[in-house]
C-alpha positions as CSV (number, residue, x, y, z in Angstrom):
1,X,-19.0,34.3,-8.5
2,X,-19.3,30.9,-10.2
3,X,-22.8,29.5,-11.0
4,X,-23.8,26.9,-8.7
5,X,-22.6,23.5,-9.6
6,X,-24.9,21.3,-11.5
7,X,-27.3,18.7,-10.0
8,X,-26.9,16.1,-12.9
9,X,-25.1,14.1,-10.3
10,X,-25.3,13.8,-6.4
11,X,-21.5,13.9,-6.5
12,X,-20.4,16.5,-9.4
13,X,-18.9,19.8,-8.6
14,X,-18.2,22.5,-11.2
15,X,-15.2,24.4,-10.7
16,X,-15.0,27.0,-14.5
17,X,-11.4,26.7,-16.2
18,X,-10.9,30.5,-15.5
19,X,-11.1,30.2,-11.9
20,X,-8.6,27.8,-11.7
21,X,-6.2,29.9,-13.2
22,X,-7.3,32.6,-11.2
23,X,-6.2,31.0,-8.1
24,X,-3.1,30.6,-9.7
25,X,-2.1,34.5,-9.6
26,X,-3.2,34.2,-6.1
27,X,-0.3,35.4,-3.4
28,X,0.3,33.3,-0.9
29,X,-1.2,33.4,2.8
30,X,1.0,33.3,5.9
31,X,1.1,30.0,7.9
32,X,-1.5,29.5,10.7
33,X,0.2,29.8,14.0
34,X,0.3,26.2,15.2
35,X,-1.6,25.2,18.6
36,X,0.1,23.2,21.4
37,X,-0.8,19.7,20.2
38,X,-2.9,17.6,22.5
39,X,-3.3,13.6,22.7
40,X,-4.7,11.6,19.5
41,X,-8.3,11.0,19.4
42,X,-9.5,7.3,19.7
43,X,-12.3,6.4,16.3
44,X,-15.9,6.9,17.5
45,X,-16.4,2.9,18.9
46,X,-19.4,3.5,16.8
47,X,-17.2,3.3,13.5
48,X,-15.1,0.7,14.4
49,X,-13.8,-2.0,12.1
50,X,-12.5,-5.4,11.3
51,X,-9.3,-5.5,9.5
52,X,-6.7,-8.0,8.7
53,X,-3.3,-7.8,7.7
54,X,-3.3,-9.0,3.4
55,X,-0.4,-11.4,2.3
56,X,1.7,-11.6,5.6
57,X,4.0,-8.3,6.7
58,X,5.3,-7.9,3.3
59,X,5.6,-3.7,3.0
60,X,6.6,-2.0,-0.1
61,X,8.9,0.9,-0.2
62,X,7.6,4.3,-1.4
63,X,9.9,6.6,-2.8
64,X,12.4,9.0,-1.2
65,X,11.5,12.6,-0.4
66,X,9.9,15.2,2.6
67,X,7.4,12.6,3.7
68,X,10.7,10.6,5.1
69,X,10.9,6.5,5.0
70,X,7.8,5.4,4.4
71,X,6.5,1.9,3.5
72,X,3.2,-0.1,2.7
73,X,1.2,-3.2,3.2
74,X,-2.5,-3.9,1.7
75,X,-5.1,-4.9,3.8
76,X,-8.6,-5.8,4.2
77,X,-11.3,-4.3,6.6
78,X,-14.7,-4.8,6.7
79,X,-18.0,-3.2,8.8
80,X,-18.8,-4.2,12.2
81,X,-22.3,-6.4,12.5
82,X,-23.4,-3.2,14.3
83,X,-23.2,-0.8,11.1
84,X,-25.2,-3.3,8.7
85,X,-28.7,-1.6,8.1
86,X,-31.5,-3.7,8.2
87,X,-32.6,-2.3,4.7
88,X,-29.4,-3.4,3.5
89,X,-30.1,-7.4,4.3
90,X,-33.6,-7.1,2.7
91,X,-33.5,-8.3,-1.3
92,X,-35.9,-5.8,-3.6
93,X,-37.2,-5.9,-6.5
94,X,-34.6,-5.2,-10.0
95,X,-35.6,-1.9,-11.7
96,X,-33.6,-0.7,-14.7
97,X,-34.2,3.1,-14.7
98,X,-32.7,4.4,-18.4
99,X,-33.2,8.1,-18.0
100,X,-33.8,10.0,-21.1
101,X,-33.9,7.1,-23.4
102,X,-35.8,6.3,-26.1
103,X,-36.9,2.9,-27.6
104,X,-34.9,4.1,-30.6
105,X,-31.8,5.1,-28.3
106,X,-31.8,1.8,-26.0
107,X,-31.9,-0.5,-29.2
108,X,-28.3,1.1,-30.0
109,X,-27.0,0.6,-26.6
110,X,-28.2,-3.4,-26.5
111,X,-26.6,-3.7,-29.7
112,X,-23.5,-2.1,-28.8
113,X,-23.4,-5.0,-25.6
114,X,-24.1,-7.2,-27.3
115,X,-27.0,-9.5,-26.4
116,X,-27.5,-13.2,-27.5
117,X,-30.2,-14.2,-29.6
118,X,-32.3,-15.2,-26.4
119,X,-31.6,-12.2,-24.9
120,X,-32.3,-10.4,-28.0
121,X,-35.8,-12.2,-28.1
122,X,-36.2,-11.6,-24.5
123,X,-35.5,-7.6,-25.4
124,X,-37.7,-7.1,-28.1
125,X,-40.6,-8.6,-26.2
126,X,-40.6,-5.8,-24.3
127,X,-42.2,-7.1,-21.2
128,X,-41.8,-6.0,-17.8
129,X,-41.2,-2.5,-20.0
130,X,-42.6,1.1,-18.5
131,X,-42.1,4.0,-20.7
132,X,-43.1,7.4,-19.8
133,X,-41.9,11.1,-19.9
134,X,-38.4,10.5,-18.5
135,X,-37.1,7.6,-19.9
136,X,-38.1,3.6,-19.8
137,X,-38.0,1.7,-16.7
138,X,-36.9,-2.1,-17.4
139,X,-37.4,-5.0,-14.9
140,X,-35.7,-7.5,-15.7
141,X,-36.1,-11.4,-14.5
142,X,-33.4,-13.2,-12.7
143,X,-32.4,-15.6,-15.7
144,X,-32.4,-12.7,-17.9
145,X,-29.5,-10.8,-15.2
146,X,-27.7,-13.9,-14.4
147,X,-27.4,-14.5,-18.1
148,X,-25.5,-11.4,-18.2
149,X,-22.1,-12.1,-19.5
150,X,-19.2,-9.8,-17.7
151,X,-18.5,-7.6,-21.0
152,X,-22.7,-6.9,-21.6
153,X,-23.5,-6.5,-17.8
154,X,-20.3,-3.9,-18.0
155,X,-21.7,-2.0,-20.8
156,X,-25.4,-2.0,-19.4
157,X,-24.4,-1.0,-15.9
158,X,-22.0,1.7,-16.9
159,X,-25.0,3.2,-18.7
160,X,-27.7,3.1,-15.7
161,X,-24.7,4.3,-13.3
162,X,-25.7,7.8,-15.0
163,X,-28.3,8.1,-13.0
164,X,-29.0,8.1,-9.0
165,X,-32.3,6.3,-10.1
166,X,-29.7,2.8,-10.0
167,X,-28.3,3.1,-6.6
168,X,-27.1,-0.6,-7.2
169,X,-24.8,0.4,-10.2
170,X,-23.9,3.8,-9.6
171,X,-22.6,2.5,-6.1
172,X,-21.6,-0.9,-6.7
173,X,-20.0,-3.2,-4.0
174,X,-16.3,-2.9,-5.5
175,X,-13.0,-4.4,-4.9
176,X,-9.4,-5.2,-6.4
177,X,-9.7,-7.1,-9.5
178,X,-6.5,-9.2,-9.1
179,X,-8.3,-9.6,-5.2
180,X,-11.1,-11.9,-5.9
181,X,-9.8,-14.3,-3.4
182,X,-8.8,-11.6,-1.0
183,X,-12.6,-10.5,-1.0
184,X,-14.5,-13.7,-0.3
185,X,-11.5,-15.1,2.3
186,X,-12.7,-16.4,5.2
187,X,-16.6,-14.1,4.5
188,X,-18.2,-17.7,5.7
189,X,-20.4,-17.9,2.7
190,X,-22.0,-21.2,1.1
191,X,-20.6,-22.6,-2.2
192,X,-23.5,-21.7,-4.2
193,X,-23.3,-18.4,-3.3
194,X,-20.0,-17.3,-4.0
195,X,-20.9,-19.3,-7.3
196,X,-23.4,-17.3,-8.1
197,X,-21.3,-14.2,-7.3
198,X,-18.6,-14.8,-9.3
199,X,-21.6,-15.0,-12.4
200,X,-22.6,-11.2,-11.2
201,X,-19.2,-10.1,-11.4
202,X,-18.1,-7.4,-13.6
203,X,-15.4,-4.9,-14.7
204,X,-15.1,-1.2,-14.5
205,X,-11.1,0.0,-15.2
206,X,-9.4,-2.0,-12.6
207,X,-12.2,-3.1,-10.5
208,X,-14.6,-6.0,-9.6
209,X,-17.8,-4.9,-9.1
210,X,-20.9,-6.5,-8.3
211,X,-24.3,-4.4,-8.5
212,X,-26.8,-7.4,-8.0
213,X,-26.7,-8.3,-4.4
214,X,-30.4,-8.5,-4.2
215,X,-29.9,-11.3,-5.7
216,X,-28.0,-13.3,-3.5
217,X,-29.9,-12.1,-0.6
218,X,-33.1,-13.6,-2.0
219,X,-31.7,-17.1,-1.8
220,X,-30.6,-16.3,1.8
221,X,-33.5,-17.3,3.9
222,X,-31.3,-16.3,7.7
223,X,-30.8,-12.4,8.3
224,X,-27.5,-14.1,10.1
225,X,-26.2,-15.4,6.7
226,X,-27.7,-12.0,5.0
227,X,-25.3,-10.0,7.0
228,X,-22.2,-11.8,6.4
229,X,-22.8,-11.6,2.9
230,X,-23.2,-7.9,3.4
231,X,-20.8,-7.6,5.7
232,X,-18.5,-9.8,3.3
233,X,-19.3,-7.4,-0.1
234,X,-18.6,-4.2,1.7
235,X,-14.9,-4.6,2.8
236,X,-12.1,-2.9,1.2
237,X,-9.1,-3.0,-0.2
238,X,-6.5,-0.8,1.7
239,X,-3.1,0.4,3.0
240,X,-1.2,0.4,6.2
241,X,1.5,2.6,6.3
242,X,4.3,3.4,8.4
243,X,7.1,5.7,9.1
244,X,10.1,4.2,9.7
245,X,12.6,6.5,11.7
246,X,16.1,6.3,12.6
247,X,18.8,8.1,15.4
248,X,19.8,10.1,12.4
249,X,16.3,10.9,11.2
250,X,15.6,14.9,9.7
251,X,13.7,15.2,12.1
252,X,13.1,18.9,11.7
253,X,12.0,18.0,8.3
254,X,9.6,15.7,8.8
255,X,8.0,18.1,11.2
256,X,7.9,20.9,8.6
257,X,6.3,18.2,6.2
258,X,3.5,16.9,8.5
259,X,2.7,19.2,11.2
260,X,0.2,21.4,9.3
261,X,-3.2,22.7,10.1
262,X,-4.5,23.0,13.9
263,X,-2.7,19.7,15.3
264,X,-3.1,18.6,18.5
265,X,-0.2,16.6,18.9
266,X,3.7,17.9,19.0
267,X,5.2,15.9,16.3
268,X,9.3,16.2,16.5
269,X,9.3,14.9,20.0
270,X,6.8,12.2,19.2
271,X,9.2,10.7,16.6
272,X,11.7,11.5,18.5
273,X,10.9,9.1,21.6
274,X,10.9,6.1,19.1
275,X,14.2,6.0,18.5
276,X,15.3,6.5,22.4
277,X,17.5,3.7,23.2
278,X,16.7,1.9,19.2
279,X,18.6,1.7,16.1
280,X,15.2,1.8,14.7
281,X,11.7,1.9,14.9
282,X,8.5,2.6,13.0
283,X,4.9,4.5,13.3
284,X,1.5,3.7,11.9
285,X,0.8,6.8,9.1
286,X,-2.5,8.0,10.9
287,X,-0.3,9.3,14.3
288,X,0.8,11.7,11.6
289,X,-2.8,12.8,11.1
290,X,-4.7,15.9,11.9
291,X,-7.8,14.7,14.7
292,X,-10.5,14.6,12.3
293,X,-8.9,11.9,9.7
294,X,-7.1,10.1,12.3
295,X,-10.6,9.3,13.4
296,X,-12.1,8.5,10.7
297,X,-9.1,6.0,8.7
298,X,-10.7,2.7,8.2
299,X,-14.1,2.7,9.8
300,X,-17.3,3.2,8.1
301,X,-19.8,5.8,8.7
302,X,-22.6,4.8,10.8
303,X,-26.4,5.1,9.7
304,X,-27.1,8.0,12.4
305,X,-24.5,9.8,11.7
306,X,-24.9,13.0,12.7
307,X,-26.6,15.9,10.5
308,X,-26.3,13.6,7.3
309,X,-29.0,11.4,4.8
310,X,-25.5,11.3,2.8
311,X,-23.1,9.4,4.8
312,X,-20.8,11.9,3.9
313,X,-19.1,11.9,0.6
314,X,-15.7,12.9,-1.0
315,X,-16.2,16.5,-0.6
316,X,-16.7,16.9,3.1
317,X,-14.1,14.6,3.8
318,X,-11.2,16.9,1.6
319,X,-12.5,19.8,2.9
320,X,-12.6,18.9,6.6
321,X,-9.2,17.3,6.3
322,X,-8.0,19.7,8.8
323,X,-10.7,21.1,10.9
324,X,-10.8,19.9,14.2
325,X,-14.6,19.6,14.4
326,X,-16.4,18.9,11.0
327,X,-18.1,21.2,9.3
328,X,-21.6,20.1,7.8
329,X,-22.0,22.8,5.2
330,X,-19.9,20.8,2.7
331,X,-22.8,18.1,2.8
332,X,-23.9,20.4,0.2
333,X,-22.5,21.2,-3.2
334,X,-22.9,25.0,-3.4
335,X,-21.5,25.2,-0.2
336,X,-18.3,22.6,-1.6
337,X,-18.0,24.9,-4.7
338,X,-18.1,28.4,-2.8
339,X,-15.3,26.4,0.1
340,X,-12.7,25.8,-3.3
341,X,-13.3,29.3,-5.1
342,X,-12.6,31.5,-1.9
343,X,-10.3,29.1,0.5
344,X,-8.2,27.4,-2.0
345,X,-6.0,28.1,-5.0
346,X,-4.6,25.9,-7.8
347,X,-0.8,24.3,-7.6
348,X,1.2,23.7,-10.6
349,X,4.5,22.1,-8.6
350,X,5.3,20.0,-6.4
351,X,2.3,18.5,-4.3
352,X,2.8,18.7,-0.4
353,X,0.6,17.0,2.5
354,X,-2.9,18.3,3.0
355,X,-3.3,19.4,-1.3
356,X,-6.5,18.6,-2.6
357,X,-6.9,16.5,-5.6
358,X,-9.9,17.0,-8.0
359,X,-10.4,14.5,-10.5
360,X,-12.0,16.7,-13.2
361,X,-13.7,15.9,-16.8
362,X,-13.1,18.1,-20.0
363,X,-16.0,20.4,-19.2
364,X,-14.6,21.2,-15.5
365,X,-17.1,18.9,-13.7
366,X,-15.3,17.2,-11.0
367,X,-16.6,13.6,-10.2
368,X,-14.5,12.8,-7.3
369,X,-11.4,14.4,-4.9
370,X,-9.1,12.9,-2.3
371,X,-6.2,14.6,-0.1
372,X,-2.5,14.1,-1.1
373,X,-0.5,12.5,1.9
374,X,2.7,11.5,0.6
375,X,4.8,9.6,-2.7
376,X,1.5,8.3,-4.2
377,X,-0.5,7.7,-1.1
378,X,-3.8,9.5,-0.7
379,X,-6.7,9.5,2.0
380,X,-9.8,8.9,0.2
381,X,-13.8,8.2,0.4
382,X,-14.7,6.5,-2.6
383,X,-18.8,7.7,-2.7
384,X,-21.6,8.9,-0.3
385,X,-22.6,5.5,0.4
386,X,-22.9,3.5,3.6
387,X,-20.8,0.9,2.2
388,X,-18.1,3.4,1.9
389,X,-15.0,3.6,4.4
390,X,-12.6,6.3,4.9
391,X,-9.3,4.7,3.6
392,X,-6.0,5.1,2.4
393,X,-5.0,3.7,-1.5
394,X,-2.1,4.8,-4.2
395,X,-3.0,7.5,-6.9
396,X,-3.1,4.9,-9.4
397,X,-5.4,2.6,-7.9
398,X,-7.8,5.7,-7.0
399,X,-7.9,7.4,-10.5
400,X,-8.6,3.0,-11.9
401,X,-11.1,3.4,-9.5
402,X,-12.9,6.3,-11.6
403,X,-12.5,5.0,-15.0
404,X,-13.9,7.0,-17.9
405,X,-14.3,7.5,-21.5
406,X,-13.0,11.1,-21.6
407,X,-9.4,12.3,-20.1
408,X,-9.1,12.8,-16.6
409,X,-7.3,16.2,-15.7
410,X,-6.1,15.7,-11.9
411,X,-6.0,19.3,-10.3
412,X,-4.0,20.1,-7.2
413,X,-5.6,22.7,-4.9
414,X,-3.9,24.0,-1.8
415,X,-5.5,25.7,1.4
416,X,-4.9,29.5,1.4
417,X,-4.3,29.6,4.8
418,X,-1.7,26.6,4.9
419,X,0.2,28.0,1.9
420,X,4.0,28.5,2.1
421,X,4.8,24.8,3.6
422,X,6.8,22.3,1.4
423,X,6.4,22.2,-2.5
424,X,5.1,25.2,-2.7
């Protein structure tokens, strides 16, 4: 039995390097025996969202192979009015929490930055300072963090988003960072304020992020205009996908591809029916889902949600991919590592629908996972946050999403109990 995973983060599994090759020797599990498939499940209305189709119907091609034709657009959703907290709308105070620092140890990260002169001054004043037994606590003033240029605020941030003591930068708002415009289109807010955004703006990999919302809300005197901007910061860059089928579809292959797990939907004669009486005709990716992600794709988990302080994080969602009720244990990390020792067991080859992807440091901690659909197409919940949706993006955009200073070993893991399907 593995030690249980470490708490340095509120996202980090451990998974030891001789596991993984211990699941490797494992022997593979016969299939489930597949239920009669019953109708899709509508999203809670709860979770609903927004969303708008991103630069027309233009759809890019993904490559050949099991998955069948399928192509993509981007687009954009956003949260309902109904899922904006009211804590979220309400500017705080800043508080720069450096964990572990010392005087000696933060003077080497300023300098590494760097700071201006002013900035300098404004540093070695040391005012608004608190040091005590864990670390210093820093409140900055407003000049001081708009000041910020986008290569110090990078350096700064990526330092505090260590720790879950800076919510604000270890869960930015995030989007695209060739979608600027994409982000603020049409979000209704003032002049000044997208201004004053675009100074808070910063880069981590291939991402926009801004961490300083509180902020703009302070110079927001309407909750109205506070939830737009809200609203407005928390969409997300996304997919729509489609299978595009034809009289001389495979269709027994595309069956053998995506109908895995307990579905409750019979796929061949579903795809089948599209093409009665067409040359062609296509189908929207999340038919092809289990229940339990079909409801979920593009909404936003809701404040109440059931059995959860969370919102529900990366874990629960990979691991839940195909139950047809959730199951809560994996709100919990001992419970997550325990799920991926005894239920799962590494893939070397080819990657089929359903494999789990962990995103995994040098020393085996694993700071994020998503579930492999198809090409380079992955369902994914990028953090625990309220802010976060359930969406799909490419591979490459998800692993610029998690930049860091140390390799990144992907790691494919496969359900016991669905082993034997394609690409194994």
């Amino acid at each position: 039995m593995s030690p249980p995973p470490s708490q340095a983060s509120s996202h980090g599994i451990h998974v030891p390097r001789y596991a993984i090759w211990l699941f490797a020797l494992v022997c593979l599990a016969p299939w489930l025996v597949l239920l009669r498939l019953d109708r899709k499940s509508a999203p809670p209305e709860h979770a609903r969202v927004n969303a708008a189709a991103n630069g027309g119907s233009r759809y890019i091609r993904c490559k050949p192979g099991p998955w069948g034709d399928l192509e993509y657009t981007r687009i954009v959703i956003e949260p309902p009015e109904a899922l904006i907290d009211l804590s979220e709308i309400s500017p705080r105070p800043t508080a720069w929490v450096f964990k572990g620092y010392t005087p000696a140890s933060l003077a080497a990260l300023w300098h590494a930055a760097p700071l201006t002169a002013a900035q300098s001054a404004a540093i070695d004043a040391r005012q608004g300072w608190e040091t005590n037994a864990d670390g210093i606590i820093i409140r900055p003033t407003t000049d001081f963090i708009v000041g910020l240029s986008p290569e110090t605020r990078a350096k700064i941030y990526s330092a505090l988003a260590e720790f879950d003591e800076n919510p604000d930068q270890k869960e930015p708002f995030r989007f695209r960072a060739d979608g600027l415009d994409e982000w603020i289109h049409d979000g209704g807010l003032a002049p000044d304020t997208v201004a004053l955004m675009r100074q808070l703006l910063y880069h981590r990999g291939t991402s926009l992020l801004l961490s300083d919302a509180s902020l703009l809300l302070a110079r927001l005197p309407r909750s109205d205009d506070r939830i737009q901007l809200v609203k407005t910061l928390a969409r997300k860059s996304t997919l729509l996908v489609r299978l595009r089928v034809r009289p001389d579809t495979n269709f027994d292959g595309l069956d053998d591809y995506w109908d895995r797990g307990l579905r409750t939907k019979d796929l061949k004669p579903f795809l089948q029916s599209l093409v009665r009486g067409s040359d062609t005709n296509t189908v929207d990716l999340i038919h092809l889902l289990p229940r339990l992600p079909r409801s979920l794709l593009y909404t936003y988990p809701a404040v109440n949600e059931a059995g959860t302080n969370s919102f529900l994080d990366c874990h629960w969602t990979v691991l839940n991919f195909f139950n047809l009720t959730p199951d809560e244990r994996f709100q919990h990390l001992d419970a997550v590592t325990a799920a991926l020792l005894h239920d799962y067991y590494v893939v070397t080859g080819t990657r089929t629908f359903g494999d789990i992807l962990l995103f995994a440091r040098p020393d085996g901690t694993v700071i994020h996972s998503c579930v492999f659909l198809a090409d380079n197409i992955v369902f994914t919940k990028n953090g625990s946050s309220q802010n976060s949706p359930w969406i799909l993006m490419t591979l490459p955009d998800v692993i610029a999403y998690y930049p860091s200073d140390t390799p990144i070993d992907i790691q494919t893991y496969r359900r016991k109990q669905l082993a034997g399907g394609p690409g194994t």
